[in-house]
PyMOL commands that place a pseudoatom at each C-alpha (Angstrom):
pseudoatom trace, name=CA, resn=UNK, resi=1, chain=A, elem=C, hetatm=0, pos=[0.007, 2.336, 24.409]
pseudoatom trace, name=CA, resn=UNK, resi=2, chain=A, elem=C, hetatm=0, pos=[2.913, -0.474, 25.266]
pseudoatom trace, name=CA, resn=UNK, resi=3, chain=A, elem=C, hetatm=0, pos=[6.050, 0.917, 26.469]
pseudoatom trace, name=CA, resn=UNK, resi=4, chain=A, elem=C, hetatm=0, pos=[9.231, -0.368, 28.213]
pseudoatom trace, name=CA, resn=UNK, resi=5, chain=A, elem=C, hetatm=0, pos=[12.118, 0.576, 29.140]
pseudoatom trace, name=CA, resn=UNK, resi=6, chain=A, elem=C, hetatm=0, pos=[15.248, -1.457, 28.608]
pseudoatom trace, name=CA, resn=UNK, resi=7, chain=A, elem=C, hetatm=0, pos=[18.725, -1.178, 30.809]
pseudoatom trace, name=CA, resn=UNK, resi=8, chain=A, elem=C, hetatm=0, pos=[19.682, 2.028, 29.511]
pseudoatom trace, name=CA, resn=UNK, resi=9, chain=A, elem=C, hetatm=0, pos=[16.600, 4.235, 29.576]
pseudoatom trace, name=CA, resn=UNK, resi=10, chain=A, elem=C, hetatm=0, pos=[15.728, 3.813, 26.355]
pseudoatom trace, name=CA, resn=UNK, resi=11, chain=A, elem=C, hetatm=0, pos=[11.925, 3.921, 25.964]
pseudoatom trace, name=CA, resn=UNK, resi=12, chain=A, elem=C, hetatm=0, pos=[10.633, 1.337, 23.184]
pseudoatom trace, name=CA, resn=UNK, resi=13, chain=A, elem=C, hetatm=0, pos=[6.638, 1.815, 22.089]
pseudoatom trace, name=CA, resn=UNK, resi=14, chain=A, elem=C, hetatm=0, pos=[5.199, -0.878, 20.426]
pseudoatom trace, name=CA, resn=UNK, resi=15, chain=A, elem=C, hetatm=0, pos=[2.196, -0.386, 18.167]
pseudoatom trace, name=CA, resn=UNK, resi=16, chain=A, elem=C, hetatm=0, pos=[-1.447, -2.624, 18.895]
pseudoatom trace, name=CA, resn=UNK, resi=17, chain=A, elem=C, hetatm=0, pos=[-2.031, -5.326, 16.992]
pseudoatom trace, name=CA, resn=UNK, resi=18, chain=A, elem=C, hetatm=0, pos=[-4.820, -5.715, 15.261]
pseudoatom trace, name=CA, resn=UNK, resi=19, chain=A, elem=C, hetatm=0, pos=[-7.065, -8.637, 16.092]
pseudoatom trace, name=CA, resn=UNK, resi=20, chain=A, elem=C, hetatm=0, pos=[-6.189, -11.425, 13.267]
pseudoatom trace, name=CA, resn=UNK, resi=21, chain=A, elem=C, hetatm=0, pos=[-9.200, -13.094, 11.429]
pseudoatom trace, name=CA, resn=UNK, resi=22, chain=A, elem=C, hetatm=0, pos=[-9.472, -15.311, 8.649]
pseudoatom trace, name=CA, resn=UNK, resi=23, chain=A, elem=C, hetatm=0, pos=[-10.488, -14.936, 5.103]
pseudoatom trace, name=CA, resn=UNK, resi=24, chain=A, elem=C, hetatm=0, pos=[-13.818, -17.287, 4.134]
pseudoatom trace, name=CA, resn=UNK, resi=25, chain=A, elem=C, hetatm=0, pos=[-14.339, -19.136, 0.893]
pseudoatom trace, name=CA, resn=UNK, resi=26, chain=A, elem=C, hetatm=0, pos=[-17.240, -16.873, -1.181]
pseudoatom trace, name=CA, resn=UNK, resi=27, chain=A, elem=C, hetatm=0, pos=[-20.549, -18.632, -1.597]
pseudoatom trace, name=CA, resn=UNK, resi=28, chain=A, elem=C, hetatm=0, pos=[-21.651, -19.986, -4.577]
pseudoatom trace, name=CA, resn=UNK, resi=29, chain=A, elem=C, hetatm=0, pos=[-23.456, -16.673, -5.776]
pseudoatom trace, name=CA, resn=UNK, resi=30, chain=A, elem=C, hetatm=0, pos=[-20.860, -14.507, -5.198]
pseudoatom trace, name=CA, resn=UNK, resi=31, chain=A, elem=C, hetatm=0, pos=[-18.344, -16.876, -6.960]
pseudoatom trace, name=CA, resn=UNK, resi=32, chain=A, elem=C, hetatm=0, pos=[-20.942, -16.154, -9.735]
pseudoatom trace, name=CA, resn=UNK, resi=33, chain=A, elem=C, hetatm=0, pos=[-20.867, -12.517, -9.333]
pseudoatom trace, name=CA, resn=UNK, resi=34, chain=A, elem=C, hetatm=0, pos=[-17.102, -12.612, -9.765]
pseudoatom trace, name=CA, resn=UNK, resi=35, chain=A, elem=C, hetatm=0, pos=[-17.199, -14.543, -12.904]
pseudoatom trace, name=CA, resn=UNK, resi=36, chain=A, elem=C, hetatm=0, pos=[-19.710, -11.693, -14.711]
pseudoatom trace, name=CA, resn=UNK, resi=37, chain=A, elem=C, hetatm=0, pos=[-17.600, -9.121, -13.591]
pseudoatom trace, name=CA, resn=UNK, resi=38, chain=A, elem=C, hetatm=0, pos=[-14.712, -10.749, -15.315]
pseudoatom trace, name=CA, resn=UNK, resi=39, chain=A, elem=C, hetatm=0, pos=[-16.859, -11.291, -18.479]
pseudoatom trace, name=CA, resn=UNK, resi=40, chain=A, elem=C, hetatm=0, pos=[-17.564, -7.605, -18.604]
pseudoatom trace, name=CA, resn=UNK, resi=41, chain=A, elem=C, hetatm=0, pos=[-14.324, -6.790, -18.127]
pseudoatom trace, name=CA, resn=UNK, resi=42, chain=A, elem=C, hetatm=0, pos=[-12.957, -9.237, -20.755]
pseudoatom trace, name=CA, resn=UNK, resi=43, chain=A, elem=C, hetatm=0, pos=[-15.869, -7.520, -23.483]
pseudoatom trace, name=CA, resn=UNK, resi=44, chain=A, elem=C, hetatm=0, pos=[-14.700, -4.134, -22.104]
pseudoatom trace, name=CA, resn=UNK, resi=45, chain=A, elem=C, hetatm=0, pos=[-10.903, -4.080, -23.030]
pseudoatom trace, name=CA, resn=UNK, resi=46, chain=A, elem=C, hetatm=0, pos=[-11.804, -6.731, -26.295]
pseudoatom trace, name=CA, resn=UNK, resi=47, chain=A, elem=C, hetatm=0, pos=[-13.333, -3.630, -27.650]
pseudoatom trace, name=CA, resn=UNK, resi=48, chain=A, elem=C, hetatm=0, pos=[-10.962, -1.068, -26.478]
pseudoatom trace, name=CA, resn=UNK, resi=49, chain=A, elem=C, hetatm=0, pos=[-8.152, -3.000, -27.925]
pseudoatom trace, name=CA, resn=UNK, resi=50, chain=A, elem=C, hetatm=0, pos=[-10.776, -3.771, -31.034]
pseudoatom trace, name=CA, resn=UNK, resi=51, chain=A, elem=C, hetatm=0, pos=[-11.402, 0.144, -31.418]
pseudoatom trace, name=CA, resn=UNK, resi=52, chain=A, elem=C, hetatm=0, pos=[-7.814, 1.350, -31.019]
pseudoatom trace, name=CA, resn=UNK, resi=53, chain=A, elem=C, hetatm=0, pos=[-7.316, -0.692, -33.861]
pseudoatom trace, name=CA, resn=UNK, resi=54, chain=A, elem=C, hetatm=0, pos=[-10.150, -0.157, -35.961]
pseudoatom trace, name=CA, resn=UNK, resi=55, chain=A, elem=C, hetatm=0, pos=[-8.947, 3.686, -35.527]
pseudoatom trace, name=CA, resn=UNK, resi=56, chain=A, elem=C, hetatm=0, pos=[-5.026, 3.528, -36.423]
for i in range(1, 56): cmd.bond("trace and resi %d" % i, "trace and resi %d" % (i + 1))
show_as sticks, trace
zoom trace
């Protein structure tokens, strides 16, 4: 762990930092994948919103 001390004796930790990387684009197939789980989804509260209304 980091610590100093500054002029009056007051000890001051500092937490690591984590090493910093960057986010990459998705490939093609998962850009894919993404879209079908956003179809399902989309189908999935359709009917739940389809149903509760069907029902009251």
């Amino acid at each position: 762990m980091y610590t100093t001390v500054n002029e009056e004796g007051i000890l001051n930790n500092y937490a690591t930092e984590p090493k910093m990387y960057y986010a990459e684009y998705p490939a093609i197939w998962q850009q894919r994948q993404y879209l079908l789980q956003g179809a399902v989804a989309a189908i999935f509260v359709s009917t739940l919103v389809l149903f509760a209304f069907v029902v009251s």
